[in-house]
N, C-alpha and C positions, 0 to 999 in steps of 0.2 A: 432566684431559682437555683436547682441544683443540675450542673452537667455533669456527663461523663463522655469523658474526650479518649477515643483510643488512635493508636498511630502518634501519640502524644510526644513521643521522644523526636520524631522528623520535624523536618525545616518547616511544615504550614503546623501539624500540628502543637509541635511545643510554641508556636507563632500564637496561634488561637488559644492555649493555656494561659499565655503570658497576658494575654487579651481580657480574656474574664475573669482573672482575678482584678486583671486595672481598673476594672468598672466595678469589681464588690460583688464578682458572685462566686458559689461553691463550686467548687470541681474536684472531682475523682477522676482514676484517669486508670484506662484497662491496659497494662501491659505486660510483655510477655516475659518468662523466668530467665533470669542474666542479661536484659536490657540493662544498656548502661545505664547510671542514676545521674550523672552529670548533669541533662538538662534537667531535671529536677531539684537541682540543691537549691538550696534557699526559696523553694516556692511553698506554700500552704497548700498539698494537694492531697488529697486521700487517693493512694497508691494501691491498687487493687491488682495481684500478678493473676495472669488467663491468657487467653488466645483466641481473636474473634474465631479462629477454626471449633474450637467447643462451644455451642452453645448454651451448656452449663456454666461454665464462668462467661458467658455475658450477659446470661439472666440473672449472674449471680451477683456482679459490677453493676447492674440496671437498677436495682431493685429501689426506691425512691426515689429515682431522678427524674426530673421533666423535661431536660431534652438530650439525644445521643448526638453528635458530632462524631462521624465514622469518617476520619481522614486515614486511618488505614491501608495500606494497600504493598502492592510486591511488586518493583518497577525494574526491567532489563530491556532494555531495546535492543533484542535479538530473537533467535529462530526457536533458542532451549526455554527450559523452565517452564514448560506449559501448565505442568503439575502445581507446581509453587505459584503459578499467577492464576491459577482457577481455585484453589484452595483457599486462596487472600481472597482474590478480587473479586471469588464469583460466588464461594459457599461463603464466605467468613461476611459479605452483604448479605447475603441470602439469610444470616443467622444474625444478623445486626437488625436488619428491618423486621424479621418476625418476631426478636423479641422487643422492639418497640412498641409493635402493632399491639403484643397480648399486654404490654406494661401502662400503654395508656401516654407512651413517654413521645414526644414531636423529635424529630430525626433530620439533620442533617448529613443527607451522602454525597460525600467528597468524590467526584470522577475525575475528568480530565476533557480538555479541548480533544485530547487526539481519540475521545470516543466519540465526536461529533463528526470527523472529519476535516478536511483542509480548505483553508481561506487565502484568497489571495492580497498581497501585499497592496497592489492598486484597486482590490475591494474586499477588505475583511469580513469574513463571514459572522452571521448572527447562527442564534440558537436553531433558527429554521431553513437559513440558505447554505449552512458547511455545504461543500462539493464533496463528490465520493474521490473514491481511488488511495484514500487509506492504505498503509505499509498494513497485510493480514498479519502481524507479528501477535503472539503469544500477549503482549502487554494491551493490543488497542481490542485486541477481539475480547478479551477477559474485563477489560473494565468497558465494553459497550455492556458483555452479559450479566454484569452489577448490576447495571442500570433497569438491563429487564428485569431482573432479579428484583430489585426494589418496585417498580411499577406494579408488578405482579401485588405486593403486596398494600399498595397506595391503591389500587382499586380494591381491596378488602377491609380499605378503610383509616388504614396509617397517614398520621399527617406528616408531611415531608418533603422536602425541594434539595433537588441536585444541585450542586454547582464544579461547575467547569474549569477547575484554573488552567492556565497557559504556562509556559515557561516562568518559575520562580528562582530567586535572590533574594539574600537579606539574611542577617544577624540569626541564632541559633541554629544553623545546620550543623549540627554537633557527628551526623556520620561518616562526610555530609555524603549529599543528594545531589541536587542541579547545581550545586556548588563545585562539584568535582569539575564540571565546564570552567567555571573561571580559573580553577587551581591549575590545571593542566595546560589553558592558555598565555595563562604569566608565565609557566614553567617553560615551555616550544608550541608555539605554533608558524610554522612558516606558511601552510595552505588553510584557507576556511572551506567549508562546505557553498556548495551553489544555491539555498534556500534560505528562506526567510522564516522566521518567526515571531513571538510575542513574550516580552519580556515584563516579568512582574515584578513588585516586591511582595513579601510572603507577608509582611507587615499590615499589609493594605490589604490582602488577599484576609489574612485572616479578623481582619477586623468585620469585611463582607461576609462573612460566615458567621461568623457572629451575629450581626445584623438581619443572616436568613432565620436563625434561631428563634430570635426575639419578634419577627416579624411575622406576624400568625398569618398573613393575606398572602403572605409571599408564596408562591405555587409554580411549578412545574421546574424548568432550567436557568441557571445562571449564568452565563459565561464570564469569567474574571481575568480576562486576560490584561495585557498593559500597552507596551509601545513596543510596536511593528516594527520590525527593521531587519535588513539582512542576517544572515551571522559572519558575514566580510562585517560589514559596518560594527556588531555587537562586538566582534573580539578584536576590535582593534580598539572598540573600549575598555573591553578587558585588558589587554595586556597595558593600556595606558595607565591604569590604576595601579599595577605591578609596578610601573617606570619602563616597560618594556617595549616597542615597536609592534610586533605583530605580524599578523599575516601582511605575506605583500602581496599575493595572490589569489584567488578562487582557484580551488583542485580542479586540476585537468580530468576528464572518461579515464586516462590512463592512473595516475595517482588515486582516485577514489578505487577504483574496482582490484587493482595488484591489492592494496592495504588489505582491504574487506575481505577479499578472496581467502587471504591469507589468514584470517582473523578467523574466518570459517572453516580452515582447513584445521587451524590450530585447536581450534574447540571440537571438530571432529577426533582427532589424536586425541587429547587430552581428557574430555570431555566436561572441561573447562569455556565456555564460549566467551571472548574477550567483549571488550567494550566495540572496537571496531569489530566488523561485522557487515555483511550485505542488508541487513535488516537496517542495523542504524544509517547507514550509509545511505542508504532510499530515503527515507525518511526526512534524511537532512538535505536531501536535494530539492526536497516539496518546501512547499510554503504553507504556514502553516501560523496566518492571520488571523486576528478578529476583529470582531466590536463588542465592547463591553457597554452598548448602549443602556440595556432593559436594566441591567445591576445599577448602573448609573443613578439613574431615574426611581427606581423603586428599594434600594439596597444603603444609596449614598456613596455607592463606591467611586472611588477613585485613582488616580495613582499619582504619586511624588516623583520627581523630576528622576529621569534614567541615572545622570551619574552620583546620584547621592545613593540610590537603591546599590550601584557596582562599587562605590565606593565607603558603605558602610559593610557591605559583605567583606569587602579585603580584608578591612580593618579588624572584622571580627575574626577573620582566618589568621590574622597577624596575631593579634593578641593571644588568642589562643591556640597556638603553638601549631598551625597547621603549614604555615609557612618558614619551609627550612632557609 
């Protein structure tokens, strides 16, 4: 079969290119003008420049394929960019699935766990019991409204299944993405955040999307999340992959809220909004579990032991020059 994969330069989707060519099949891939070309060297891919924002080049990147894989999207865990994550997250779906619906082409849309909501560590949440109370950030409110955004058009007829990854790791984060978590942890962490989360590899993740592609029965949500654990416990496997120690701590009310405040004040000045922040701050206070039962059972998904997924990410940031 023939894809097209856009979002293709990020850590799931150059993961999911690298994927279907291993198995022998075609890909083009939509991206946008002055993308780096790095993750594409040495791949067989038909390179098509566009922007899921125009719907003319993605009906123009469409045109013969049989299935779309829209891993796309604009991710800040903060207060700003509401413009830039509705644009990606909410029109640039909105123009992905309509032009599958009129191409005849089956679709895979890429969301995320934090548009389903939060699961707790001592009982991870499924597709249908996430709990509410979601951080309302710009990034979870814009990729819940993808989702409507697709339904809408999967009742008019579009074939198509969501999937939900969790926190990702692993080889090709070439920007990177959730890779900046481990860079910054080898680099100082003396405090972790108070929550918990789910730890993937992008590897596994994108081979399950894949697998939704090819699987024509496959219907509705996926959750693809991996292994559960705090983020005291995850970054004190990160910085061991470094050689490092790590947090010795969980941040105190006082250390979380002076940083973030601050982080808030500074993006109000500047009009810059930093990584730290009140938004990400909340966020990483929740827990934010799951179960990747139903992918399990109907997908095949899996996941590979934790410290090979943190320790082949290192390795890739070593070799390629991310690490000074």
């Amino acid at each position: 079969m023939k894809y097209l994969v856009t979002g293709a330069s990020g850590l799931l989707g150059n993961n999911v290119v690298r994927r279907l060519l291993e198995i022998g099949e075609e890909v083009r891939v939509l991206h946008r003008a002055g993308t780096d070309q790095r993750p594409f060297r040495g791949l067989n891919v038909d390179l098509r420049t566009g922007n899921v924002r125009d719907v003319s080049s993605v009906q123009s990147a469409a045109e013969g394929v049989d299935v779309i894989i829209h891993s796309a999207g604009h991710v800040h865990l903060g207060w700003s960019q509401l413009s830039e994550h509705q644009a990606v997250n909410v029109d640039g779906a909105r123009n992905v699935a309509a032009v599958a619906r009129a191409l005849g082409a089956r679709l895979v849309h890429v969301s995320s766990v934090n548009a389903l909501g939060l699961g707790r560590l001592d009982n991870p949440a499924t597709e249908e019991t996430a709990l509410p109370g979601a951080i309302p950030c710009p990034y979870v409110v814009t990729k819940r409204a993808g989702e409507a955004a697709l339904e809408q058009e999967i009742e008019k007829g579009l074939s198509a299944v969501i999937v939900n990854p969790g926190f990702m790791l692993g080889p090709w984060d070439w920007k990177p993405s959730s890779g900046k978590m481990l860079l910054a942890v080898a680099h100082f962490a003396p405090l972790a955040p108070t929550g918990a989360f789910s730890v993937a590899d992008a590897r596994d993740v994108a081979a399950a999307v894949v697998q939704a592609a090819r699987t024509r029965s496959a219907q509705g949500k996926y959750i693809l999340a991996g292994h559960n654990l705090t983020y005291f416990d995850a970054w004190k496997k990160f910085a061991a992959a470094a050689g490092k120690r790590g947090p010795r701590f969980r941040a105190g009310p006082f250390n979380r809220w002076v940083g973030a405040l601050a982080g808030d004040l500074w993006g109000g000045v500047t009009g810059h909004e930093p990584n730290l922040n009140t938004a990400g701050m909340r966020m990483s206070c929740q827990q934010h579990c799951f179960s990747s039962a139903k992918a399990e059972k109907e997908l095949m998904y899996g996941n590979r032991p934790l410290q090979a997924t943190i320790m082949d990410a290192w390795n890739w940031f070593v070799e390629n020059g991310y690490v000074k």
